[in-house]
C-alpha positions in Angstrom: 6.5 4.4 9.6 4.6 5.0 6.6 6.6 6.1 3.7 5.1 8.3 0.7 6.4 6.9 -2.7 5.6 8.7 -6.2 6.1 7.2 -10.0 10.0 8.1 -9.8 10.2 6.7 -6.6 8.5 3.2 -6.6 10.9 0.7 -8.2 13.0 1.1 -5.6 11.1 1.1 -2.9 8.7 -1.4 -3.2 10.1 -3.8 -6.0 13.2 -3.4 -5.0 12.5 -4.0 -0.8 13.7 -7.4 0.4 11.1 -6.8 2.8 6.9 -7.6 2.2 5.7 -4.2 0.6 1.7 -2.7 1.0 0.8 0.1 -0.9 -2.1 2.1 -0.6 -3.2 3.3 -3.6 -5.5 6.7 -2.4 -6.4 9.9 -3.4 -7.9 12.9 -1.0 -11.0 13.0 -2.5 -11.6 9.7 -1.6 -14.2 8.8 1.5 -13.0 5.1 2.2 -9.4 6.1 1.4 -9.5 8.8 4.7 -11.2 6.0 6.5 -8.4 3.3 5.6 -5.4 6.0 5.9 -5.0 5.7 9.4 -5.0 2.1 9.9 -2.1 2.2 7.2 -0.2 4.5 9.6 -0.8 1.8 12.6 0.6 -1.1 10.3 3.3 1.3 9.0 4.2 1.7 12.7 3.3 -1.9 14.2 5.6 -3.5 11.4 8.1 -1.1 11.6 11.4 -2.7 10.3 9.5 -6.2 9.3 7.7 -4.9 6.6 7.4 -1.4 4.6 4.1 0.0 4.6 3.9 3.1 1.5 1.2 5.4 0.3 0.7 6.4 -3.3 -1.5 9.2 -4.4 -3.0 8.1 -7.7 -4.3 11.4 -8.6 0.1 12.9 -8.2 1.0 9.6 -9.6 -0.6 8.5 -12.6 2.4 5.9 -14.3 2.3 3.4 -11.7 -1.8 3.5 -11.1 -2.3 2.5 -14.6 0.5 0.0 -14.8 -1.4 -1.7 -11.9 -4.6 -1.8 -13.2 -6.1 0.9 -10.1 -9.7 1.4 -10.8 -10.9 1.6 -7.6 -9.6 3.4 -4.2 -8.5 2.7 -1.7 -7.0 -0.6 -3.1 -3.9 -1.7 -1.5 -1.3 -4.7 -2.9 0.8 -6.5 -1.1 4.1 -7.1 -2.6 6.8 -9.8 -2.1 10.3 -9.5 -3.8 8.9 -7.2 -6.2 5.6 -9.4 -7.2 1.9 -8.8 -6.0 0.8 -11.4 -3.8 -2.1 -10.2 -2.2 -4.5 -7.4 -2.9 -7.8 -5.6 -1.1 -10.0 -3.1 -2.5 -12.2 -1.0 -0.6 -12.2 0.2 3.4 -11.9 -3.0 5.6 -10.6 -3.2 8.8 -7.2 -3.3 10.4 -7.3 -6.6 11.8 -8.1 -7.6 8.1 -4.8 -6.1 6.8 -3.0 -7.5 9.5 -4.0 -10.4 8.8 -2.9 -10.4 4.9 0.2 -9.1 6.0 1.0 -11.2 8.7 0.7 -13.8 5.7 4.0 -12.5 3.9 6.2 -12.4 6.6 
């Protein structure tokens, strides 16, 4: 499951999870980010209850883009009690997210 998480709703999902967090910071507009997008879904389900996999729409959700530093999409952090352990920017491929992800658990 992939769950969609706004400015008001991020602190408690992702720096509050006592689970390893991704978040894929996209916008529609965005090529990569609607190449990306689905694998994000596959990792949201293949890591369903091990890990919480979000989406953020930076374009909807300006606070927490900017407190991040998100100058490029897609980027996606990975999070671990509430810290920023890992991060990739640009379209890669699933196996490599996995991989990062696999990392944190």
């Amino acid at each position: 499951m992939t769950i969609d998480v706004t400015d008001a709703t991020f602190d408690e999902v992702v720096l509050k999870s006592s689970k390893p967090v991704i978040v894929d910071f996209w916008a529609e507009w965005c090529g990569p980010c609607r190449m990306v997008g689905p694998l994000v879904k596959e990792i949201g389900a293949d890591f369903e209850g091990r890990a919480v996999v979000t989406k953020l729409d930076v374009d909807s959700n300006p606070q927490v883009s900017a407190k991040f530093g998100i100058r490029n999409i897609p980027t996606i952090l990975f999070f671990k009690n509430g810290e920023i352990v890992d991060k990739q920017v640009g379209a890669v491929p699933k196996n490599v997210l996995v991989a990062k992800l696999e990392a944190l658990l």
